[in-house]
MARROSE-202778 format. One record per residue (C-alpha): z, x, y. Coordinates in steps of 0.25 Angstrom, whole numbers, plus 5000, padded with zeros to 4 digits. Layout:
REM residues N
{zz Z, xx X, yy Y}
...
***
This chain:
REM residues 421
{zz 5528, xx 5392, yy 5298}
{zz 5521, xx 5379, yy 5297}
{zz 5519, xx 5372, yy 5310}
{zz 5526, xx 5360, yy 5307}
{zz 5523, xx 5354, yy 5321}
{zz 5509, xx 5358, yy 5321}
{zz 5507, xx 5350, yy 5310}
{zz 5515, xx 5338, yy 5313}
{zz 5509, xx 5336, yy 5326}
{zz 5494, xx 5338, yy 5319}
{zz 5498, xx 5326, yy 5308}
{zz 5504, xx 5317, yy 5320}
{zz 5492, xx 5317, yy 5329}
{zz 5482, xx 5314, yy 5318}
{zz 5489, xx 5304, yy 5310}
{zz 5491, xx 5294, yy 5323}
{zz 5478, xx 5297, yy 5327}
{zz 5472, xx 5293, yy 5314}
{zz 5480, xx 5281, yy 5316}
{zz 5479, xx 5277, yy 5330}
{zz 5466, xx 5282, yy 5334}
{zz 5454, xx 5274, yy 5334}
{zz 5446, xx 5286, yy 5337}
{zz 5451, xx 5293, yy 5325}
{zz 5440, xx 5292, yy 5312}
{zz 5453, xx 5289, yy 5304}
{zz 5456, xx 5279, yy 5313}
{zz 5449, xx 5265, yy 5307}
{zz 5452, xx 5271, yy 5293}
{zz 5467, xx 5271, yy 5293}
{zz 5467, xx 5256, yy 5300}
{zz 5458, xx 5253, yy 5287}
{zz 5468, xx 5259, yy 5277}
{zz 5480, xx 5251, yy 5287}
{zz 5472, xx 5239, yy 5285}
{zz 5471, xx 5240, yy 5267}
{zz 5486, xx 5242, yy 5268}
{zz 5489, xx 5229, yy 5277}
{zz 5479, xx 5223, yy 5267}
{zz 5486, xx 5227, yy 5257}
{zz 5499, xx 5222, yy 5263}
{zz 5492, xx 5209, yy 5266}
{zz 5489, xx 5207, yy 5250}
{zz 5503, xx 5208, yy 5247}
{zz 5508, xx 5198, yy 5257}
{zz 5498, xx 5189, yy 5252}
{zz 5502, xx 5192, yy 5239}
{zz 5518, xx 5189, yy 5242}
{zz 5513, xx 5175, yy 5249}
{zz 5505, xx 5171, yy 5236}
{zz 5517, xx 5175, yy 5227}
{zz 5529, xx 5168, yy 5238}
{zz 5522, xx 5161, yy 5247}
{zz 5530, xx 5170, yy 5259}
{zz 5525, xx 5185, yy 5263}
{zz 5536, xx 5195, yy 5261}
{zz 5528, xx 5208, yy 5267}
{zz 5520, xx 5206, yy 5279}
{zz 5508, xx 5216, yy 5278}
{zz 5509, xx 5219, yy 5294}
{zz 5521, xx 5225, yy 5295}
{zz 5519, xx 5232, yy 5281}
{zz 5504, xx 5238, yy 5286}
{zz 5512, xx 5243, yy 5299}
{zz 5524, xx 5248, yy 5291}
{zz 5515, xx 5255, yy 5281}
{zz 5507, xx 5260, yy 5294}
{zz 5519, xx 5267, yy 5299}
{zz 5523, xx 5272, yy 5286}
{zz 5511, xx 5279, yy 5283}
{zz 5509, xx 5285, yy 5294}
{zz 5524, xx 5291, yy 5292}
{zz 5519, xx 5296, yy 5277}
{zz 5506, xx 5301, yy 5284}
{zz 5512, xx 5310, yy 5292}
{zz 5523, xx 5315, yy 5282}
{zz 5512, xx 5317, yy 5273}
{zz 5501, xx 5325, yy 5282}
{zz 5513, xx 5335, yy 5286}
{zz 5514, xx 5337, yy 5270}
{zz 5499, xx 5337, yy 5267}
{zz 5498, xx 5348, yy 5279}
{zz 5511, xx 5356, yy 5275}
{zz 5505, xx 5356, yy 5261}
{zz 5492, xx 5358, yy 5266}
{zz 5484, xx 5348, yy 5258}
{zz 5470, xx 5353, yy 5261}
{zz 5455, xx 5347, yy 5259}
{zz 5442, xx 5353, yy 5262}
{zz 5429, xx 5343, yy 5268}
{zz 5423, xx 5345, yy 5253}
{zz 5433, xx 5338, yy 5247}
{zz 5428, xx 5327, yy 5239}
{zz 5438, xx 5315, yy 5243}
{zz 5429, xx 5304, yy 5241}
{zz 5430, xx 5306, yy 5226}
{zz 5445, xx 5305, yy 5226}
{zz 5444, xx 5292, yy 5233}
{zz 5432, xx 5287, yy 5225}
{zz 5441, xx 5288, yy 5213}
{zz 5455, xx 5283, yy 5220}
{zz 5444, xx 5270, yy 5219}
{zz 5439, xx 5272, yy 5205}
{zz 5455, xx 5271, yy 5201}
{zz 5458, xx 5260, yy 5209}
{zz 5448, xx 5253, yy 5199}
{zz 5456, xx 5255, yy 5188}
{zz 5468, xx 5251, yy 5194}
{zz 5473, xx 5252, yy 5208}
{zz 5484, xx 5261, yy 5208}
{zz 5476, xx 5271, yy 5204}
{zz 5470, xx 5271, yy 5219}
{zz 5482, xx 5282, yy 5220}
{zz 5476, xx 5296, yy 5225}
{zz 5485, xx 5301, yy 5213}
{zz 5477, xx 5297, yy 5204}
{zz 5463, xx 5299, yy 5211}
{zz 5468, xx 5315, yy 5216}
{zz 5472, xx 5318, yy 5202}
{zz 5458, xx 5313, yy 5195}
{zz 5451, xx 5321, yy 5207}
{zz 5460, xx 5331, yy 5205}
{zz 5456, xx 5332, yy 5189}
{zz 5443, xx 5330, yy 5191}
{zz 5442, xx 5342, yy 5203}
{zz 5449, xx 5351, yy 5193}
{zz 5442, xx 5349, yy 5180}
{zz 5429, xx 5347, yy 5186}
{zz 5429, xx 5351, yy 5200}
{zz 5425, xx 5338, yy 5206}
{zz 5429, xx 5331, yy 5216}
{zz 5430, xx 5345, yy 5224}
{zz 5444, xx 5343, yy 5230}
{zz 5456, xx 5351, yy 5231}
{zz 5464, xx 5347, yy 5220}
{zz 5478, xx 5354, yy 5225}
{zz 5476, xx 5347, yy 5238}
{zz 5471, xx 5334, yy 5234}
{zz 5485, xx 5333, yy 5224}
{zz 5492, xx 5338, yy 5235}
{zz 5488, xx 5326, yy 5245}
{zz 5489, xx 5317, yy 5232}
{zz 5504, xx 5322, yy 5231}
{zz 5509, xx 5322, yy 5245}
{zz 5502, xx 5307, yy 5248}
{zz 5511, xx 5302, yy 5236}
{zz 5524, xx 5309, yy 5243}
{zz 5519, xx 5300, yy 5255}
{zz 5518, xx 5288, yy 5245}
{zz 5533, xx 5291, yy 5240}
{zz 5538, xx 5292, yy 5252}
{zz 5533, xx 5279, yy 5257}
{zz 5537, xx 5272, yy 5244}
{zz 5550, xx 5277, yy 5245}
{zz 5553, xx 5272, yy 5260}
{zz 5543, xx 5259, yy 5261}
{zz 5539, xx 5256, yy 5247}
{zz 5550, xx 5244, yy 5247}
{zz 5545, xx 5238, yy 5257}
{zz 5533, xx 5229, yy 5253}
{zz 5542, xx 5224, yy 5241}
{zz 5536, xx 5210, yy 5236}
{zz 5545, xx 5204, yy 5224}
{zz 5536, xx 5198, yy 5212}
{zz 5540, xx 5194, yy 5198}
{zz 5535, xx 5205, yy 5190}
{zz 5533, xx 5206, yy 5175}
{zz 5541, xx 5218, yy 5169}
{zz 5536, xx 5226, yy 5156}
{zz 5547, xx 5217, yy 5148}
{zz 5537, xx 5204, yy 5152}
{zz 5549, xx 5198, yy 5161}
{zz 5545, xx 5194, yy 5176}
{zz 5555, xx 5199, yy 5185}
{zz 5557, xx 5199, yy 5200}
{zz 5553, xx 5214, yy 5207}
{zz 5544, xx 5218, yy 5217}
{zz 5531, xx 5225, yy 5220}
{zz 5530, xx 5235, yy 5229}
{zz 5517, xx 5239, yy 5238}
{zz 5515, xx 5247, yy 5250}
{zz 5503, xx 5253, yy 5257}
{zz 5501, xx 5265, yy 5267}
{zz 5490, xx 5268, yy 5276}
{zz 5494, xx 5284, yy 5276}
{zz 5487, xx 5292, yy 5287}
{zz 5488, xx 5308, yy 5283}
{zz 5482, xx 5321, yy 5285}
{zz 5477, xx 5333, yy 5275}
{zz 5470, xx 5344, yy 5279}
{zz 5456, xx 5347, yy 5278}
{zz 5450, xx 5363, yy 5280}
{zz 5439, xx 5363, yy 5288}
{zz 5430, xx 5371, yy 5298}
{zz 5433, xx 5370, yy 5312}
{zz 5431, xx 5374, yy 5324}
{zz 5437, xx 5390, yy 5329}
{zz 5443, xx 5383, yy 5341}
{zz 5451, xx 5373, yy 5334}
{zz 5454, xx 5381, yy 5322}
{zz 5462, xx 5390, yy 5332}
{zz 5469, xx 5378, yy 5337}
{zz 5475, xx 5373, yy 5323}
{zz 5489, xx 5374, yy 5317}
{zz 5491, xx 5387, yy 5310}
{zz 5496, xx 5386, yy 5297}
{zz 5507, xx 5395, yy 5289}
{zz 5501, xx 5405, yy 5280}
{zz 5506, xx 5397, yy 5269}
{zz 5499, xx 5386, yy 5270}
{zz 5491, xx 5378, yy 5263}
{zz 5500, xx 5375, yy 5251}
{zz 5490, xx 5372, yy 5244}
{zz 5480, xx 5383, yy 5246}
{zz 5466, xx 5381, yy 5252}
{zz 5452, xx 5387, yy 5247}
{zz 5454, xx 5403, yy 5254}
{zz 5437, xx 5403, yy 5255}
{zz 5441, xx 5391, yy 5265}
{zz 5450, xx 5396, yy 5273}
{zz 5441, xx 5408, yy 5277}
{zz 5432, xx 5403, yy 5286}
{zz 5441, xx 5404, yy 5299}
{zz 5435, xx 5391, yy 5304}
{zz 5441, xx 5382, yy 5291}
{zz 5454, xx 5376, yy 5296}
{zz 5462, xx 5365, yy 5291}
{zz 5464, xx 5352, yy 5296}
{zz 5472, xx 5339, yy 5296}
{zz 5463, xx 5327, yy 5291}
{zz 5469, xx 5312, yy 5293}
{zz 5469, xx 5306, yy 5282}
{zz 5473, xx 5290, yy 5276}
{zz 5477, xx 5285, yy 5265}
{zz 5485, xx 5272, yy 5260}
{zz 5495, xx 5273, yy 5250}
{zz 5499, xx 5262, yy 5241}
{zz 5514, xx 5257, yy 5235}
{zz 5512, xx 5249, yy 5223}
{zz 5526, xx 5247, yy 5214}
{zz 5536, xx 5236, yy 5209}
{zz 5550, xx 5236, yy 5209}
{zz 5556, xx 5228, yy 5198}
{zz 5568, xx 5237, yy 5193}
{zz 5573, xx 5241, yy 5206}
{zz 5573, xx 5235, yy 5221}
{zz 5559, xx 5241, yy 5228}
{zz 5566, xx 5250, yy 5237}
{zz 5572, xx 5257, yy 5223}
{zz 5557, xx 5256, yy 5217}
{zz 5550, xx 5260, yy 5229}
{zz 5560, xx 5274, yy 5231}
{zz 5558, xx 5277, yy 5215}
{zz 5544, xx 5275, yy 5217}
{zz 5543, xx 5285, yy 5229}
{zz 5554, xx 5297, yy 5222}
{zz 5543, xx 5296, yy 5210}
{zz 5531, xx 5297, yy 5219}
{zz 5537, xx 5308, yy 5227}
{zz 5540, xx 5318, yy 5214}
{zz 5524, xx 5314, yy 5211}
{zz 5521, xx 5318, yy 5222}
{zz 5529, xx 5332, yy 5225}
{zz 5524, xx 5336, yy 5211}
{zz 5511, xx 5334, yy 5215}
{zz 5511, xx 5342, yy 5224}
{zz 5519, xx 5353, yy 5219}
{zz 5507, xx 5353, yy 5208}
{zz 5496, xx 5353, yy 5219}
{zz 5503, xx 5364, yy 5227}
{zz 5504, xx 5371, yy 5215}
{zz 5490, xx 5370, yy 5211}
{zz 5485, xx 5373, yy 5225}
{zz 5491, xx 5388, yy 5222}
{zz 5487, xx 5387, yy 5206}
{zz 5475, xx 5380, yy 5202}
{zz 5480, xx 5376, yy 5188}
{zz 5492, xx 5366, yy 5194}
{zz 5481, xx 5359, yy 5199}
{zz 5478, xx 5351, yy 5184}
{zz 5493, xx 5346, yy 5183}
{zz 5492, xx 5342, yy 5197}
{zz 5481, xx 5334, yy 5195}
{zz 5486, xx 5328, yy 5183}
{zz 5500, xx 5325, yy 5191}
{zz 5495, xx 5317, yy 5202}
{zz 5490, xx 5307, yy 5192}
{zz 5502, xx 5306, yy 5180}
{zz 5512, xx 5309, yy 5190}
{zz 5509, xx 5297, yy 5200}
{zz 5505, xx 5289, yy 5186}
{zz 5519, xx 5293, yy 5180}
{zz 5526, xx 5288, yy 5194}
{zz 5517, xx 5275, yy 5193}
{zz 5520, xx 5272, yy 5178}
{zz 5534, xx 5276, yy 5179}
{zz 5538, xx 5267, yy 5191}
{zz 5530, xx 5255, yy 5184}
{zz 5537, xx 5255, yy 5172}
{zz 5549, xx 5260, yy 5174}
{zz 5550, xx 5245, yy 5184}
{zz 5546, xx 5237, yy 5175}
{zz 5554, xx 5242, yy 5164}
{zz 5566, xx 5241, yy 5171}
{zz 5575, xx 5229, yy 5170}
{zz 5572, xx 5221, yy 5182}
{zz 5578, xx 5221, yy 5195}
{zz 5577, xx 5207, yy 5201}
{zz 5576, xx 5196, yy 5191}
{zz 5582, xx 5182, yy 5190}
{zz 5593, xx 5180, yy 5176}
{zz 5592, xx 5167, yy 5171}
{zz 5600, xx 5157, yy 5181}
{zz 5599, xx 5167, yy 5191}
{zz 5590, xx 5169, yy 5204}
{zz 5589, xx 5182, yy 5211}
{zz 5581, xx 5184, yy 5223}
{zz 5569, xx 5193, yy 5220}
{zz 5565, xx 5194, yy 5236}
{zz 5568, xx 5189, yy 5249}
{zz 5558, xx 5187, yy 5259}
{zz 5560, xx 5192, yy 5275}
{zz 5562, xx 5184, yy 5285}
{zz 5567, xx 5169, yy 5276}
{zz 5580, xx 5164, yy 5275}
{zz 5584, xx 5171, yy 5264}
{zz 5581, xx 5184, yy 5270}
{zz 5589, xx 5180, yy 5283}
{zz 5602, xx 5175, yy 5273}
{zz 5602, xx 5189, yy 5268}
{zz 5597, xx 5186, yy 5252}
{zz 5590, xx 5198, yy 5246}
{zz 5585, xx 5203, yy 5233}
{zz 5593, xx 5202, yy 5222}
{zz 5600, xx 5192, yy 5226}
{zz 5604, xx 5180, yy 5214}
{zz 5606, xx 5166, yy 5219}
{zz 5616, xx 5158, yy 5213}
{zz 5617, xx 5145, yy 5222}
{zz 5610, xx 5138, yy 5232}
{zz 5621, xx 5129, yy 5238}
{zz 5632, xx 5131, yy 5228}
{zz 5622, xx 5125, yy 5217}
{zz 5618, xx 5136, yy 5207}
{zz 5603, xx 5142, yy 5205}
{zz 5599, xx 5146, yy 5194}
{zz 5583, xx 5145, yy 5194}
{zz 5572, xx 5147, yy 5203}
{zz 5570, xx 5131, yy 5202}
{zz 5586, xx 5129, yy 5206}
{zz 5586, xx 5137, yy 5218}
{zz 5573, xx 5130, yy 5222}
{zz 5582, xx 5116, yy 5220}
{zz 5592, xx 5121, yy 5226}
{zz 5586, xx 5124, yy 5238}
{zz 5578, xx 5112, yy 5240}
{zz 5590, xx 5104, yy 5240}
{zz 5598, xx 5113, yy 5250}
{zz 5602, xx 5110, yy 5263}
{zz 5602, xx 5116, yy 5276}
{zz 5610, xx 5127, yy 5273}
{zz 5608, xx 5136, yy 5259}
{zz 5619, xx 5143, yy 5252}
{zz 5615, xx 5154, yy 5241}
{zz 5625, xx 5159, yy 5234}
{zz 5619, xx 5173, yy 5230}
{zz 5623, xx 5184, yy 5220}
{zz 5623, xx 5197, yy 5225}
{zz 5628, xx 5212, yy 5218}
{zz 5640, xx 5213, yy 5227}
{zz 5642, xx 5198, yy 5225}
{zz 5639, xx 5182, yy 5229}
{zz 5634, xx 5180, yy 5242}
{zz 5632, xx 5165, yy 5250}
{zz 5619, xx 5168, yy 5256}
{zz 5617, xx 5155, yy 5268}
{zz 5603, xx 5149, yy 5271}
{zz 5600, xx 5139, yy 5282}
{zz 5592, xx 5129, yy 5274}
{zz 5583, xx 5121, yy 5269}
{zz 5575, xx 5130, yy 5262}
{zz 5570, xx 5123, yy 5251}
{zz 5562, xx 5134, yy 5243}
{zz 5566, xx 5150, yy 5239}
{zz 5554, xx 5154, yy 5246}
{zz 5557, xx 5147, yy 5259}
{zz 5570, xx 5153, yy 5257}
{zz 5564, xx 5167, yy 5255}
{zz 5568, xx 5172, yy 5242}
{zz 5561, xx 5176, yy 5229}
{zz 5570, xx 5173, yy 5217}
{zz 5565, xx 5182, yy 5205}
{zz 5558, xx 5177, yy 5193}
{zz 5564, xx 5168, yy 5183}
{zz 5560, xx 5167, yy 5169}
{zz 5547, xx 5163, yy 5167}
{zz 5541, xx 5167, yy 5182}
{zz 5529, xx 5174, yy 5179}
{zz 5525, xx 5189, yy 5186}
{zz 5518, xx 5188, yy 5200}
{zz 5514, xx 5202, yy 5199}
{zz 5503, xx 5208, yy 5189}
{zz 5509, xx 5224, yy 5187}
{zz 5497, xx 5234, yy 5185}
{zz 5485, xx 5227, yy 5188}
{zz 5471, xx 5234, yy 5184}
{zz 5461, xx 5239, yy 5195}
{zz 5447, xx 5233, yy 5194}
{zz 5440, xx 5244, yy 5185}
{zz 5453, xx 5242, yy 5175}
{zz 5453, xx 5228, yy 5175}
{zz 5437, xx 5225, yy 5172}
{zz 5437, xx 5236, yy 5159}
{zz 5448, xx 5227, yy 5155}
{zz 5442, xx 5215, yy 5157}
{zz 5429, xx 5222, yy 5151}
{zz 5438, xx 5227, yy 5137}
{zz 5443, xx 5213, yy 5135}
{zz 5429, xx 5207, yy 5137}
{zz 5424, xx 5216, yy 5123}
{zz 5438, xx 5212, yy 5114}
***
């Protein structure tokens, strides 16, 4: 039987210690990789001030949620890495993988995905037997890391939503949403390695069926080879845009559609840790599949009809932001304004008028889907954004978000080709 508990208690003592204590080597490393996500939440708080002179996500409690929740999805996933028993040796050559995760980013930076780096390494370790890694073992971490990603997508990727006017494939600007999250994800994989008799005796023994995925027998001879559990740390990245669909409905497609990559992935790479030649459309799969998952989601959301977007002589609120008047009335997404004090609105310009010339008390007359509403606010607010709404884009506001922008290598060669036309 497989010892369950053992296990648990092994991953619940390591992961917190890496964590928590100083005297841990992983210790300063995983504050460091805590610190690039707060940056990174940094960056788009400053970026929502540039666009609406207001922050809508605070990077603090964003860094401490994403904290939490990676830790959660560190754990969840070491049990499965250990259950499946993804295994390296101390000559694996894991310096190339990240040296090309770098390479890629160059080109562009969602390339920085292990998918795509695992299954070029992958490739390359099959047809030319460099980097010396083990391929079903390496596309078996790829896979399970990804199920992690999906199920933190599904169950937080909604949360840092910040509305944009975004420019559809059809060339109109229409109100949605880009979606970005950031883990710090402290995990374990197992490494086989000598050690002393005394603490060999002293480990978790393991079902005869275990590994999964099988390991070398000429290293499972030596009585003093035993495996163990490596901390390990990672961040994972969310990147997306809901246009079509509210975020939460993005975020959860995005996640089923990560998760079916991911449990093929792995079926292949189990599959070709018992038969070699599994291995090649393994390789392949980690990068098509997470290309197709990418490509599909991308333009499947721009391609829809839109789900937030003003009708001529008609406002709808794109966003509300926390904590302002309008989020205390109750206003919400979706929402379409019709009046400001009995006087009708039509335009962006209208309700700004309108609102300057209100008096202490604001009455919105508001259209909802199970019908008008009278929404009451305690004035004067003289602008929408002291108000603490985003109206969606009118007709002829231009896109506040570039979609699919280059990496530096990319961008120079076509600066370069256009320099020789």
């Amino acid at each position: 039987m497989f010892p369950f508990l053992g296990i648990a208690r092994a991953i619940l003592a390591l992961i917190p210690d890496m964590m928590f204590n100083p005297l841990s080597p992983r210790f300063f490393l995983f504050w460091l990789f805590v610190l690039a996500v707060s940056f990174q939440y940094r960056r788009i708080a400053a970026n929502e001030r540039r666009l609406f002179g207001q922050v809508k996500n605070r990077p603090f409690p964003q860094t401490v949620h994403a904290v939490v929740q990676g830790m959660l999805a560190g754990v969840a996933g070491s049990f499965l890495l250990v259950f499946v028993g993804v295994t390296f040796t101390p000559g694996a050559q894991f310096g190339y993988l990240i040296l090309l995760a770098m390479l890629l980013m160059l080109v562009s930076p969602r390339l920085i995905c292990l998918a795509y780096a695992g299954g070029l390494a992958s490739l390359s370790s099959l047809a030319f037997g460099f980097p010396a890694v083990d391929v079903a073992a390496l596309l078996a971490m790829v896979a399970i890391l990804h199920l992690m990603e999906s199920l933190l997508i599904t169950l937080t990727g909604f949360r840092t939503a910040t509305p944009a006017f975004i420019r559809t494939q059809g060339r109109e600007v229409v109100g949605g949403f880009s979606l970005q999250r950031f883990w710090p994800i402290p995990f374990v994989v197992l490494l086989l390695g000598a050690v002393p008799r005394e603490v060999v005796e002293q480990g978790i023994r393991m079902p005869g069926w275990w590994p999964l995925i099988p390991v070398a027998p000429r290293l499972l001879e030596d009585p003093d080879m035993m495996f163990q559990m490596l901390p390990v740390i990672a961040v994972m990245g969310y990147g997306d845009l809901a246009v079509s669909r509210s975020p939460v409905r993005r975020s959860r497609e995005t996640g089923k559609y990560l998760a079916l990559y991911s449990l093929v992935l792995l079926g292949l790479a189990l599959l070709g840790g018992r038969h070699p030649l599994f291995l090649w459309p393994a390789a392949v799969a980690a990068i098509v599949g997470h290309e197709l998952v990418i490509r599909r989601g991308g333009r499947a959301e721009l391609g829809r009809p839109a789900w937030l977007k003003s009708l001529p002589g008609q406002l709808t609120i794109l966003d509300v932001m926390p904590g302002l008047p309008a989020d205390h009335a109750g206003l919400r997404t979706g929402d379409v304004v019709r009046t400001v004090n009995a006087h009708a609105v039509g335009s962006r310009a209208e309700f700004t008028a309108a609102l300057e010339q209100a008096g202490p008390v604001i009455e919105l007359g508001v259209e909802r889907p199970g019908g008008p509403v009278t929404v009451v606010i305690a004035g004067p607010i003289w602008t929408d954004r002291r108000l603490g709404i985003l109206l969606a884009p009118e007709p002829g506001d231009l896109p506040q978000m570039e979609i699919g922008r280059p990496g530096i290598l990319a961008a120079f060669v076509r600066r370069l080709l256009r320099g020789r036309r």
